[in-house]
C-alpha positions as CSV (number, residue, x, y, z in Angstrom):
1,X,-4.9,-26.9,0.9
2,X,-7.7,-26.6,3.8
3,X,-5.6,-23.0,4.8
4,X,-5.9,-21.7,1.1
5,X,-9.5,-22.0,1.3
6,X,-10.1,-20.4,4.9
7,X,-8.2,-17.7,3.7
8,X,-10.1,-17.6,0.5
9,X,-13.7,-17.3,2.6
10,X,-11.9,-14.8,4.7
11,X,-11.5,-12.5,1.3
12,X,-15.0,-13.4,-0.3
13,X,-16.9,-12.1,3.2
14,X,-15.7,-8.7,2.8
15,X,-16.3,-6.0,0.3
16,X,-13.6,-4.9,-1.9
17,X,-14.1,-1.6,-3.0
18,X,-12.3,-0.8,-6.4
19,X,-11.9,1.7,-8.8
20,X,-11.8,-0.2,-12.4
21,X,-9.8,2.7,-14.5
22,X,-10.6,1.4,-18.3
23,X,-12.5,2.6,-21.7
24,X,-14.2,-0.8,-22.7
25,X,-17.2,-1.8,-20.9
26,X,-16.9,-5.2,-21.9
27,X,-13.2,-5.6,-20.8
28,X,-14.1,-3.9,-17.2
29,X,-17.2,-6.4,-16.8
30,X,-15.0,-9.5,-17.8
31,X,-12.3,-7.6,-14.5
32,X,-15.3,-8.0,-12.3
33,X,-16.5,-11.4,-13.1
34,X,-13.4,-12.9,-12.7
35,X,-13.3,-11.1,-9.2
36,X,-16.6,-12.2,-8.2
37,X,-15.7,-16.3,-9.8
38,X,-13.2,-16.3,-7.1
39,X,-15.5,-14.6,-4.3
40,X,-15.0,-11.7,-4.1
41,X,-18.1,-9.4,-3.1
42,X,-18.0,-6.2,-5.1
43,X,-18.4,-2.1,-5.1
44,X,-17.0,-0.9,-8.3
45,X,-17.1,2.1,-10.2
46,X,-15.4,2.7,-13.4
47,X,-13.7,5.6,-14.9
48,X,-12.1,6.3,-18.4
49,X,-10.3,9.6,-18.0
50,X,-8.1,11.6,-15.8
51,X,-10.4,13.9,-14.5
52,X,-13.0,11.1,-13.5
53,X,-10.1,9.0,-11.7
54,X,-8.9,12.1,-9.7
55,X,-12.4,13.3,-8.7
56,X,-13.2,9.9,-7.7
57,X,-10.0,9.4,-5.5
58,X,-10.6,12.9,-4.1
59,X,-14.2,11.1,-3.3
60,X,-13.9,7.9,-1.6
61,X,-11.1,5.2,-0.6
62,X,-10.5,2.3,-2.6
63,X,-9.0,-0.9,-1.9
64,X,-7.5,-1.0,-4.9
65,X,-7.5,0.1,-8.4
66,X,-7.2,-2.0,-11.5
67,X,-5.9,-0.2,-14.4
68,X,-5.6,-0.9,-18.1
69,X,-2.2,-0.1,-19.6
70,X,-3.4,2.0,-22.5
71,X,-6.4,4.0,-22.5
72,X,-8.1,5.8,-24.9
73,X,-6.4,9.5,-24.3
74,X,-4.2,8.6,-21.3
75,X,-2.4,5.5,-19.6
76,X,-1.6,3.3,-16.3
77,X,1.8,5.5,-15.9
78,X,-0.6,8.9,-16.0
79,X,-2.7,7.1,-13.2
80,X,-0.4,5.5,-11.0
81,X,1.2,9.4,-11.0
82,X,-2.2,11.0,-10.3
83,X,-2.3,8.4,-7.2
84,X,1.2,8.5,-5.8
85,X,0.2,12.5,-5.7
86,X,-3.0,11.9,-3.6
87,X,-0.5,10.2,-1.1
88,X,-3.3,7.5,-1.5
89,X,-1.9,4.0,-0.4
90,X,-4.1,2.0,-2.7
91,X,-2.6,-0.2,-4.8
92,X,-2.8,-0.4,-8.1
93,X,-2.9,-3.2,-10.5
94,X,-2.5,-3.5,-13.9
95,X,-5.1,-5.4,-16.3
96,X,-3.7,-5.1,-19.7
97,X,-4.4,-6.9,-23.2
98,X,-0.8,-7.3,-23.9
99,X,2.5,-5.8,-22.3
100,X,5.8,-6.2,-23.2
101,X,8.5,-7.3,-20.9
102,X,10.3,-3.6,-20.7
103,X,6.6,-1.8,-20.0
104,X,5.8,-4.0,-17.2
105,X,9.3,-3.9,-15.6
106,X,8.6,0.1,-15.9
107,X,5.4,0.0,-14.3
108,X,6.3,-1.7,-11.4
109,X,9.4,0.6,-10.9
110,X,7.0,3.1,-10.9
111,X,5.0,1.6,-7.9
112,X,2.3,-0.6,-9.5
113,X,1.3,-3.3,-7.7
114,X,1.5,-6.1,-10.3
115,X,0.1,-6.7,-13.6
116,X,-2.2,-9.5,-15.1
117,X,-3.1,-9.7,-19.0
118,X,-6.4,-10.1,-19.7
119,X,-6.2,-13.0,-21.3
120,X,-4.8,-14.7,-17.4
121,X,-7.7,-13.3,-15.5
122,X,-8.1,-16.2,-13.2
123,X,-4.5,-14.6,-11.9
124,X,-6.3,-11.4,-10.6
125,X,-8.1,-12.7,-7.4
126,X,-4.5,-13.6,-6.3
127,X,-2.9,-10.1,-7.7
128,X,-5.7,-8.5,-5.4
129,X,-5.1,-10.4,-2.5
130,X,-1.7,-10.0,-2.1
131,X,-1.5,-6.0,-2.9
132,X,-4.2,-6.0,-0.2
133,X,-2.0,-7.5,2.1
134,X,0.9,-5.8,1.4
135,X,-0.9,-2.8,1.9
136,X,-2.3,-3.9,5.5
137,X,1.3,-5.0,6.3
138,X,2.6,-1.2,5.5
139,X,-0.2,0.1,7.2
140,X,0.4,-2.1,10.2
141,X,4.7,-1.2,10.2
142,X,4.0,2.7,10.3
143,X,1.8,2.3,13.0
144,X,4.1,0.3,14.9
145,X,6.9,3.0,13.9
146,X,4.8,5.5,15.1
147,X,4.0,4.1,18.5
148,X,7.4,3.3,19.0
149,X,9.0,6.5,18.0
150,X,5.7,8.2,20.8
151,X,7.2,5.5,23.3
152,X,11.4,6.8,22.3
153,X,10.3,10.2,23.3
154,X,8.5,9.4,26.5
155,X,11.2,7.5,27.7
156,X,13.9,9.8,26.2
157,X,11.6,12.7,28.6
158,X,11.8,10.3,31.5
159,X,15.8,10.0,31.0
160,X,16.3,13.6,31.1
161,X,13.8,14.3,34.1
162,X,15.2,11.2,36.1
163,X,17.3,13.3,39.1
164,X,19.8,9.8,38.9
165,X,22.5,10.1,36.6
166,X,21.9,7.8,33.2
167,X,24.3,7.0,31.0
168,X,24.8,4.2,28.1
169,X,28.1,2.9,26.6
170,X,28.4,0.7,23.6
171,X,31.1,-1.8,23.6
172,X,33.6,0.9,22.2
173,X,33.1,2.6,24.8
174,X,31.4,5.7,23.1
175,X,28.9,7.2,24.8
176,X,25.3,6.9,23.3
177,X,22.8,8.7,25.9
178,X,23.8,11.2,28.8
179,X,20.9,12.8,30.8
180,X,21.2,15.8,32.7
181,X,21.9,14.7,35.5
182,X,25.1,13.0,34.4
183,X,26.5,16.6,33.7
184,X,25.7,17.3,37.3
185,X,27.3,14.6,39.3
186,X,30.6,14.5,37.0
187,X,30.8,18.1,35.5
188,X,31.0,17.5,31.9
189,X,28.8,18.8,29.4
């Protein structure tokens, strides 16, 4: 229990930037509440249509969004689409009044994060907290794909410099890497 709590402090000294995508004052205020009930510390704006939520993406970087499902003129669907077309990796959760079975299985085909009816707010700190860390997590495996794919090149330029023939074999006994050299020293190409 102790490491639930660190963890918790850890979220609450930090501030989450989100982007509250809803048309009822009262049911956006209620979002934030329950956010800062669990410690969260808070920059917020809200937006109720499209053209608000795209300028605002185009704008700043969010840590995540919250979206209700149906909004006055547009939905959750419309937005998560809008995002994924940013090429934004923010995700986005949905906080809905009601949502059948079917809708919410759509939604998070389509790439939401998770959803959480409004009546369940006291599950949104958690939603957050672990689309945030999913998020870090991708962020941290396409850096690390990135450095090693920068380190598979050097070496692969270091293989075909080297002046000593290099060659690997996998247990079949097909060849997987031949440098230059190789082609050299036994005449096949």
């Amino acid at each position: 229990m102790a490491r639930a709590k660190v963890e918790h402090l850890a979220d609450s000294r930090q501030v989450l930037k989100i982007l509250i995508v809803e048309d009822t004052p009262a049911d956006a205020q209620l979002t934030v509440a329950a956010l800062e009930r669990a410690g969260y510390s808070l920059a917020y704006e809200v937006v109720e249509s499209p053209e608000g939520f795209e300028e605002r993406l185009q704008r700043a970087d969010y840590d995540v969004i919250l979206a209700d499902y149906n909004l006055r003129t547009w939905t959750a669907l419309d937005a998560l689409e809008l995002l994924q077309k940013s090429g934004k990796d923010i995700p986005l959760i949905l906080v809905t009044g009601s949502l059948g079975d079917e809708a919410a299985v759509e939604c998070l085909k389509q790439g939401a994060a998770d959803y959480v009816l409004k009546d369940r707010l006291q599950r949104l700190p958690v939603a957050v907290r672990r689309a945030r860390e999913e998020t870090i997590l991708r962020a941290h495996r396409a850096a690390a794909e990135e450095a090693l794919q920068k380190t598979l090149e050097i070496l692969q330029a270091l293989i075909d410099a080297s002046p000593a023939p290099i060659l690997t074999i996998d247990p079949q006994g097909k060849v997987l890497l031949w440098n230059p050299a190789c082609e050299r020293v036994f005449g096949w190409t």
